[in-house]
N, C-alpha and C positions, 0 to 999 in steps of 0.2 A: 462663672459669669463675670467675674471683674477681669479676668485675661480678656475676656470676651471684651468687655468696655474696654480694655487697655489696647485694645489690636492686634493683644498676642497671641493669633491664631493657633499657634504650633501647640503652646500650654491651655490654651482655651478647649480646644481640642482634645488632648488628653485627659482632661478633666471630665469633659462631658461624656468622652468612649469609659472613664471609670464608673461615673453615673452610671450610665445606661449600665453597666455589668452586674451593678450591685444591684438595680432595680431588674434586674432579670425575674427571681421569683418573687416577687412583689407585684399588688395588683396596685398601678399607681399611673394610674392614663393620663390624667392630668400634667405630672410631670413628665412624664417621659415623653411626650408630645412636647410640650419648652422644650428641652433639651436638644429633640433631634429636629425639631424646626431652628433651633437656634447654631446645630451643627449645617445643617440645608445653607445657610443664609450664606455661614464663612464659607461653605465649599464651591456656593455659587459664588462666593465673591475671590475666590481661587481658579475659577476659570473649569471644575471640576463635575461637571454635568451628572458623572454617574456618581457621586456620590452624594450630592447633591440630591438628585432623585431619590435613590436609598434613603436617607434619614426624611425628606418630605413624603414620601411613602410611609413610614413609621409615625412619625409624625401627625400625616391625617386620618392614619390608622387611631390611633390613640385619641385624635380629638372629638371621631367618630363614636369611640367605645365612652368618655367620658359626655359627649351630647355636649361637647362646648365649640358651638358654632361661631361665635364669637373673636373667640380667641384663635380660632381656625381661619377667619376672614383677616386678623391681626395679621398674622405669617404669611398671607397672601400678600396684604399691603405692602408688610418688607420686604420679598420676594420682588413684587413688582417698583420697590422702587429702586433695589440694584440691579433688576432690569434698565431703569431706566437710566442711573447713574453711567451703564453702561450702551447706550444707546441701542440698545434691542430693544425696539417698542414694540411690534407684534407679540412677545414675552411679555413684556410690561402691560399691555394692552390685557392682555390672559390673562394677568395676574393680579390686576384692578375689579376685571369683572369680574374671576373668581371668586373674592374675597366681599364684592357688593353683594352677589348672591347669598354666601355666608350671614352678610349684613340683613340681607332680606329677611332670612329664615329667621335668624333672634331679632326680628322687628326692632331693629336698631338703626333708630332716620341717623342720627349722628354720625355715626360712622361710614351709614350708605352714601351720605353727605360727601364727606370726606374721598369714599371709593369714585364717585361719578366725577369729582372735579380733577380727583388724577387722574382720572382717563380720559378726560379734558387736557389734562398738561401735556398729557401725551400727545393726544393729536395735534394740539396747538405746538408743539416740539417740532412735530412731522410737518408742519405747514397747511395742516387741514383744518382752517378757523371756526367752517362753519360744522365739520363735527365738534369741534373745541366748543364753538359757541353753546351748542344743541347738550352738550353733558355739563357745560358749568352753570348752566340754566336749572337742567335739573338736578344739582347739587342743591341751589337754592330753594327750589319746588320741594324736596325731599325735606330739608332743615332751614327755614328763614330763620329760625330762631336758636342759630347755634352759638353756643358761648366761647366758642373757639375763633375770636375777632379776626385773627391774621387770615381765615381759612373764609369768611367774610370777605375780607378786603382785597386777599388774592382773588377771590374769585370774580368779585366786579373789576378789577385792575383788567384781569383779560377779557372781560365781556367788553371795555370797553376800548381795548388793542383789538380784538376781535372786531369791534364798530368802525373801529374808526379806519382799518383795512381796507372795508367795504365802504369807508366814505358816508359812514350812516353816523352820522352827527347827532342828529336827536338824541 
């Protein structure tokens, strides 16, 4: 994990293919779900689709068998947002919604919150405001009362780039 935060793919990597080896006979879904959602993430961000697949396969395998939807909408979010870093929003688009439905199921407005405004940034990315507008509308609908301020104030920032696009001043 700290290779991981450090950026050093190559040893971040080896590290978690040693995980996963040891947690072979072990019943340990929880982790081994981190792991290979966190192997998924560098391999998308390697450009490397099949592997990438592979450990996100393993991954919601695991977070199915531990019934942590939660944390399974987490990996989504990160998912979709080096989609987005890399401009494939139809990916990132998938990858917001998959992760709000996730959100859904553990009846978690906070996070649904969070999913609906990034699939707002996305559209508003693509140049489509009034989808942009229509999902960071109901980001607010889902959480007005989120303690996450920045994710507040981004999101009226573009409701109100959104407005004013359209010349709606009010």
């Amino acid at each position: 994990y700290i290779y991981d935060q450090l950026n050093d793919d190559a040893n971040a990597l080896a590290y978690y293919n040693k995980a996963l080896t040891k947690l072979e006979n072990i019943s340990a879904p929880k982790i081994v779900a981190a792991i290979a959602g966190s192997q998924a993430i560098i391999y998308l961000q390697k450009n490397d689709t099949a592997l990438s697949n592979k450990s996100l396969n393993t991954a919601t395998r695991n977070f199915q068998l531990a019934n942590d939807k939660k944390a399974e909408g987490q990996l989504y979010v990160k998912l979709g947002e080096v989609h987005l870093k890399k401009n494939n929003y139809s990916h990132a688009i998938n990858s917001f919604e998959k992760a709000l439905h996730f959100f859904r199921q553990a009846q978690n407005k906070k996070l649904a919150a969070i999913a609906q405004r990034n699939v707002g940034i996305v559209y508003f990315k693509k140049g489509e405001y009034e989808k942009a507008l229509s999902f960071f509308e109901k980001s607010i609908a889902d959480d007005s009362q989120l303690l996450v301020q920045k994710l507040i104030k981004d999101t009226y920032l573009k409701i109100v780039t959104v407005s004013s696009f359209k010349k709606d001043f009010e």
